[in-house]
N, C-alpha and C positions, 0 to 999 in steps of 0.2 A: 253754295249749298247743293249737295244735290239731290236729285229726283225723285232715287230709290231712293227708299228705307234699309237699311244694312240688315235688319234683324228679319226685314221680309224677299228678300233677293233670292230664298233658294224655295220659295213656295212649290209645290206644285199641283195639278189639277185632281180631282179627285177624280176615281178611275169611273165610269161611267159603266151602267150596268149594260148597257147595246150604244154602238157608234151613235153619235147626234142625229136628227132632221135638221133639216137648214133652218128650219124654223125655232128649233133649242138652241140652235147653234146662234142663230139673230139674239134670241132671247138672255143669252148667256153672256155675248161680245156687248148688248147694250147694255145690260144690267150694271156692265164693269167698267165700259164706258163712263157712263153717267156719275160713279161712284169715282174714278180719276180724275174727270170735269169737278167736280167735286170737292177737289183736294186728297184723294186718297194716295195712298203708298205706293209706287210701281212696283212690278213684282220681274221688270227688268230692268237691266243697268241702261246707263247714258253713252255708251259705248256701245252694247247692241244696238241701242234706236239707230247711233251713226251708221252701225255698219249696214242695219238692215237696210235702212234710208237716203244710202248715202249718194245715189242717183236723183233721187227728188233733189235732195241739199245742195249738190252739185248744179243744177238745173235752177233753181233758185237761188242761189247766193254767189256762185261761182267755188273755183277746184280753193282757195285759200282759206274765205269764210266758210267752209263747209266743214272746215276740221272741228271747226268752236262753235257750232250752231247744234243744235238737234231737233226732233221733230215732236210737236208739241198738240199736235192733233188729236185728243181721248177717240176716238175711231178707231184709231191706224195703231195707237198702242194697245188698244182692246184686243185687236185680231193680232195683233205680234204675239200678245201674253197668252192666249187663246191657240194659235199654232204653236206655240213653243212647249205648250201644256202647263201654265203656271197661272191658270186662274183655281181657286178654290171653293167654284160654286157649281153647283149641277143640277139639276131637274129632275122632278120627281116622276116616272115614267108611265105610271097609271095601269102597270102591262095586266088585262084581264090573266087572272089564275083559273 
């Protein structure tokens, strides 16, 4: 079975009214985090994890199991989905008018 959800594989982030703080940016990678811990839908495939990952995997399991293994960490898929642009939540910016 796998990871993705097919119908949510081409999500992508909503555009953000000014660049993140690191601290939106915390708040954004856990929120989605926590919701993949969770059980939720990745919003990437099982083939990017590999490819993104595939030094950890390598490092871990060796060059043969590394092809059929992927990385299962809600963290590290957070911040993939997160630099890739394909989380669909954003923060409200509070910008005094």
């Amino acid at each position: 079975m796998p990871l993705c959800g097919s119908r949510w594989s081409r999500a992508i982030m909503v555009k953000p009214a000014r660049p993140h703080t690191r601290f939106e940016k915390a708040r954004i990678i856990g929120a989605r985090a926590l919701q993949i811990s969770m059980g939720a839908p990745l919003y990437v495939s099982e083939d990017e994890l590999r490819e993104s990952f595939s030094e950890e995997l390598i490092q871990l399991y060796g060059v043969d199991e590394a092809k059929t293994k992927v990385v299962l960490d809600p963290m590290k898929i957070a911040t993939l989905e997160y630099e890739s642009h394909r989380i669909p939540i954003d923060v409200d910016p509070h910008l005094d008018d």
